[in-house]
Structure formats: C-alpha cells, structure tokens
GULOMI-88522 format. One line per 2 residues: for each residue x negated, y negated, z of C-alpha. Coordinates in Angstrom, 1 decimal. Layout:
! GULOMI-88522
X,Y,Z; ...
END
This chain:
! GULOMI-88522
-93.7,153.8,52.4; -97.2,155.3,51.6
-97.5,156.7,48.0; -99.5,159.8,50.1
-96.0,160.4,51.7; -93.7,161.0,48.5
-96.5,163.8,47.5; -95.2,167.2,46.6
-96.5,169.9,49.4; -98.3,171.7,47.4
-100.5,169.2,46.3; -100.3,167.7,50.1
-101.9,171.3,51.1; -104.5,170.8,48.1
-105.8,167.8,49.7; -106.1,169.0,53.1
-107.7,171.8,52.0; -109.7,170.1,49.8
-110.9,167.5,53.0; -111.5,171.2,54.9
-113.7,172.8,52.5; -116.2,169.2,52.1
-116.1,169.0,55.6; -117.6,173.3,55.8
-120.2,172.0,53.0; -121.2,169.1,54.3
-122.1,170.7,57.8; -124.2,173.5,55.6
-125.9,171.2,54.7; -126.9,170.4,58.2
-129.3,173.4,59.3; -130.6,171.6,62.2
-127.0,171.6,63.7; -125.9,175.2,61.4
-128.5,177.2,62.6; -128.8,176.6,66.9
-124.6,177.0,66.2; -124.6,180.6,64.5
-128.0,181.7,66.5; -127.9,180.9,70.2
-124.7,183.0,70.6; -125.7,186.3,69.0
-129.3,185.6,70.5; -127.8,185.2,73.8
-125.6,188.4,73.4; -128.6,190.6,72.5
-130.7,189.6,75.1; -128.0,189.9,77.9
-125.9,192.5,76.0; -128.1,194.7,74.8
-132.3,193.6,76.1; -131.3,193.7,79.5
-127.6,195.7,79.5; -128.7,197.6,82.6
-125.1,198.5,83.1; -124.9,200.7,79.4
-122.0,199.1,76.9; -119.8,197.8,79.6
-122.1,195.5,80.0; -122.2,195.2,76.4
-118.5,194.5,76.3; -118.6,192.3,78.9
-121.5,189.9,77.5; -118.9,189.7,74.1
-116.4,188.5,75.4; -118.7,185.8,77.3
-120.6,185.0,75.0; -117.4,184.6,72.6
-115.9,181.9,74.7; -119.4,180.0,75.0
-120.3,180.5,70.8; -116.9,178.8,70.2
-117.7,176.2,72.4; -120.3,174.6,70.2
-118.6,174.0,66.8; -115.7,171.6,68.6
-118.2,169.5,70.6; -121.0,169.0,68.2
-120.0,169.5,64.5; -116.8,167.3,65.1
-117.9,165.2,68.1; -121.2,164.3,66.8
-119.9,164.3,63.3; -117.0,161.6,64.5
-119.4,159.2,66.2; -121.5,159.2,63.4
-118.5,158.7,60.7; -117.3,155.6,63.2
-120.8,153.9,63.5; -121.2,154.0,59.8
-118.0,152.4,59.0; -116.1,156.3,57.5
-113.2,156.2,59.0; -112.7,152.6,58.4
-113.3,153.7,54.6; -110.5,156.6,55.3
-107.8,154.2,56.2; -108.1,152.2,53.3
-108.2,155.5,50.8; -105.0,156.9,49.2
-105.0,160.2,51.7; -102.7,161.7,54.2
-103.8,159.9,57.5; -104.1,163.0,59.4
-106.3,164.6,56.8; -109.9,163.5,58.5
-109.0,164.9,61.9; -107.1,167.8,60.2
-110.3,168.9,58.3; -112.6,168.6,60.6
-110.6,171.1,63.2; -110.6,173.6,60.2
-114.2,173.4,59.7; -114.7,174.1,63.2
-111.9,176.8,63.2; -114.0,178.1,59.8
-117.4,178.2,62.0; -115.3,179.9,65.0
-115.2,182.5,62.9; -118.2,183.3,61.4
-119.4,183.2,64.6; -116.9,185.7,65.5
-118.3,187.7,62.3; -121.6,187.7,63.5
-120.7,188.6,67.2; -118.6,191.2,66.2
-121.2,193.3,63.9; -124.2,193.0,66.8
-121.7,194.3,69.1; -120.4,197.1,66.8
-123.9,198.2,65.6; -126.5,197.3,68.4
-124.4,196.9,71.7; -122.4,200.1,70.9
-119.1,198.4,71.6; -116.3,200.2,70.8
-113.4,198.2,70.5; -109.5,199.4,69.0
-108.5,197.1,66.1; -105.9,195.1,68.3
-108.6,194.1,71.0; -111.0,192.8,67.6
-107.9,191.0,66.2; -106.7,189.7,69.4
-110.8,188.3,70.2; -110.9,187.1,66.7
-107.8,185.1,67.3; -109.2,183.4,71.1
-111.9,182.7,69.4; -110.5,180.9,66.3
-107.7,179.1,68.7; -110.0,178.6,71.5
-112.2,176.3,69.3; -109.0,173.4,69.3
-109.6,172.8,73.2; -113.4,171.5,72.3
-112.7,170.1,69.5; -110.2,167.8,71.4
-112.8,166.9,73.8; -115.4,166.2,71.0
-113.1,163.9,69.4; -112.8,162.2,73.2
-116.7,162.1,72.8; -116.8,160.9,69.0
-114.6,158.0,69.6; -116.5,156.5,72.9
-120.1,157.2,72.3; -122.5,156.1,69.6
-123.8,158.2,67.4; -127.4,158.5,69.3
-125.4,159.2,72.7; -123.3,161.4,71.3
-125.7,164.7,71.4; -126.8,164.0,75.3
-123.1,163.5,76.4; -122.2,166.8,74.3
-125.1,169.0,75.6; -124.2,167.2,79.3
-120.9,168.6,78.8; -121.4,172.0,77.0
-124.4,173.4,79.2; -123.2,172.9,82.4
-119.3,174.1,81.7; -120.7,177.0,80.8
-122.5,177.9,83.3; -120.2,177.0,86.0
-117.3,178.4,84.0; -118.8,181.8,84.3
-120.4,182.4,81.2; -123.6,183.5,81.4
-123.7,184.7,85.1; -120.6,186.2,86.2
-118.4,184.4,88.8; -118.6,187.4,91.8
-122.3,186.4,91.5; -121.7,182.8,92.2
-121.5,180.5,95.3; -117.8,180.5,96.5
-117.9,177.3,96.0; -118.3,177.5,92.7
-116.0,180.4,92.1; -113.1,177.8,93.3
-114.3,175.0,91.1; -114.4,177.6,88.2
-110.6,177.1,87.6; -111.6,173.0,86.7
-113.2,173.8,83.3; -111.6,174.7,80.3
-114.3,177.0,79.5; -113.5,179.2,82.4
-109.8,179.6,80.9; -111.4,180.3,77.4
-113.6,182.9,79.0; -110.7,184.5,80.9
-108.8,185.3,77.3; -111.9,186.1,76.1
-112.7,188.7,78.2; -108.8,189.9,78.4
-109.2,190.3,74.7; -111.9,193.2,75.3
-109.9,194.6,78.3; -112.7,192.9,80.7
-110.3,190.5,82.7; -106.7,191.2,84.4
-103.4,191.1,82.2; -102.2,187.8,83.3
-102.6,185.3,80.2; -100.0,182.8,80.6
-102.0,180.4,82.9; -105.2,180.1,80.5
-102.9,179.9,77.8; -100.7,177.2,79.4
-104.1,175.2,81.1; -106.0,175.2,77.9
-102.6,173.8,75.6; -102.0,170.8,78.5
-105.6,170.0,78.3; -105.8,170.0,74.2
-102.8,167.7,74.5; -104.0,165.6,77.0
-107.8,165.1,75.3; -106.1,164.6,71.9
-103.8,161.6,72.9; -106.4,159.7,74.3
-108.6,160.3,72.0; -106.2,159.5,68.7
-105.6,156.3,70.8; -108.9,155.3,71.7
-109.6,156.0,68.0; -106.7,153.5,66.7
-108.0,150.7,68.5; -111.6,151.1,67.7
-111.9,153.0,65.1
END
C-alpha cells in the first residue's frame, strides 16, 4: 500500500489544496493566457450587452447568461488542456508518479484552478451586468448562475484533458481554439439560435456548449424550465471525455 494512502484526511485535504492553490499561482503567472481568459468575456458582454443592447436590459440579461456559458468555456480547455500537454511533453507527470502524493492530486488541482477562474469570471460578469447592463437579478437567479458557471467549467475541462493527453504542447492551442470558437458559435452563443439556419438550430443539441448555455440562460429566467436534459447530457459527456482521457493518459503519460 502507498504511504499517501494511510494519510489522516485532514492532512489529505491540505495537500490537495495545497496542489489547488500552486496550480491558481502558477497560471497568474501566465498573463498571456490570464488576461484574453478574464477579458474577452466581459468585453464581449459590453459590447453585445450593453454597446449595442438595442433591445434595453433584456437584452442585457440575455447576453449574461451567453456570455456566462462561453467565459467558462475557456479556463477547462486552455489553462488545463494546454497546461497538460505541456506538463506531458516536459516529462511532469512522469515526475508526479514517482512523488509521494495522492495520485489523483494533479488532475484534482487543476479542475479547481479552473473551477477558481470560473469564478472570478463569474465575479467580473456579474458586476458589469449589475452596474452597466442594468441587470437586475433576485439573489437565487445570481447564486443559481454562479453555480452553472462554477459546475459547467468540469465538462471543458474533461475535454481539455482529452486534448492535453493527445496533442503536443505546440498543437495543443490550435486544436483548443479549433474546438472553443466554433462550439460557440454554433452552440448559440454569440448569435441566438432563432437567428440561425435550421440546420444549425438541429445540430445545436450536438455541443456541449449548447447545453451549458441552456442552464445558463435558465439561471437568469432566459430559457424554458426544463433542466434535466442539459444536466443529464453534460454529466454523460464529462464521464465519457474523462475515461478516455485518464486512459489515454495511463498509457502515455
């Protein structure tokens, strides 16, 4: 049995939070990916939200929950998937296998950093909308958005760890912009779905993105009551990324 196993669980927590918090640091010390993560949300939400909200602060409401789902988006795909190729390539996780740590500690770190940037970028989202957009939201809609949008990060996640364990650390950024960009878009995110080719509107259901947006926008009372789908979609398709990836991560670390 592994010494790690035996630990108390208080010091267990200790270490996984300790593995959380350097994980938070050591992306701040990343502007170049900090800075387009935290900004292209809220700079997306005043320009659609507020610069050209032709429709008043529905539209305002509207363009947060949106905007939400797609801010969230980012810190699974590129902070962990990037930040997992890179780790493999330079021989990390290798490193981590030998070390005396819980082996889930890596993986469980790095879904709390990106849980951690959910929510600033939640934060930031929230106080634009409250102050510029003129959104006025009761304190179960903010909880309930804050909650999608901490949650809804673990569905990216899973696919950036798909991404971090196949590609190289210089392919790694395409595949993850190839990925985030375009789901977007065709998930509904930045031009609503009515607006859309019908084609499109039926392929909608394919993303994960689209069901992310759906709670999203149920959250802020923008999207009909029924829940239990997107929940249920976006849980099979965490499961489903995480197993192959945790496999594909075994054998080639």
């Amino acid at each position: 049995m592994n010494a790690v196993d035996t630990l108390p669980l208080p010091r267990l927590a200790r270490i996984y939070a300790a593995d959380a918090g350097y994980e938070f640091l050591r992306l701040l010390r990343a502007p170049g990916a900090v800075v387009p993560m935290l900004a292209f949300p809220a700079m997306f939400y005043l320009l659609f939200g507020v610069v050209f909200g032709g429709h008043g602060p529905q539209q305002a409401v509207y363009v947060l929950g949106s905007m939400g789902a797609f801010g969230v988006m980012a810190p699974g795909l590129f902070a962990l998937g990037i930040g997992v190729a890179i780790d493999r390539e330079r021989g990390l996780l290798a490193l981590k296998r030998a070390l005396p740590v819980p082996p889930g500690a890596y993986l469980a770190a790095k879904m709390a950093m990106a849980m951690l940037f959910a929510a600033l970028i939640f934060v930031i989202l929230a106080v634009l909308a409250a102050s510029i957009g003129g959104v006025r939201l009761a304190p179960a809609q903010w909880l309930t958005l804050a909650l999608v949008m901490v949650l809804g990060v673990l569905p990216f996640c899973a696919i950036g760890l798909l991404i971090g364990t196949w590609a190289s650390a210089q392919a790694a950024p395409a595949l993850a912009n190839l990925i985030y960009l375009p789901m977007s878009f065709l998930s509904g995110l930045w031009v609503p779905l009515q607006a859309m080719p019908h084609v499109l509107q039926g392929l909608a259901p394919l993303w994960p993105a689209y069901h992310l947006g759906r709670l999203s926008l149920h959250a802020v009372g923008m999207a009909p009551a029924s829940v239990l789908p997107h929940v249920e979609t976006l849980l099979l398709f965490t499961a489903l990324c995480f197993v192959f990836a945790v496999r594909r991560l075994r054998s080639a670390g």
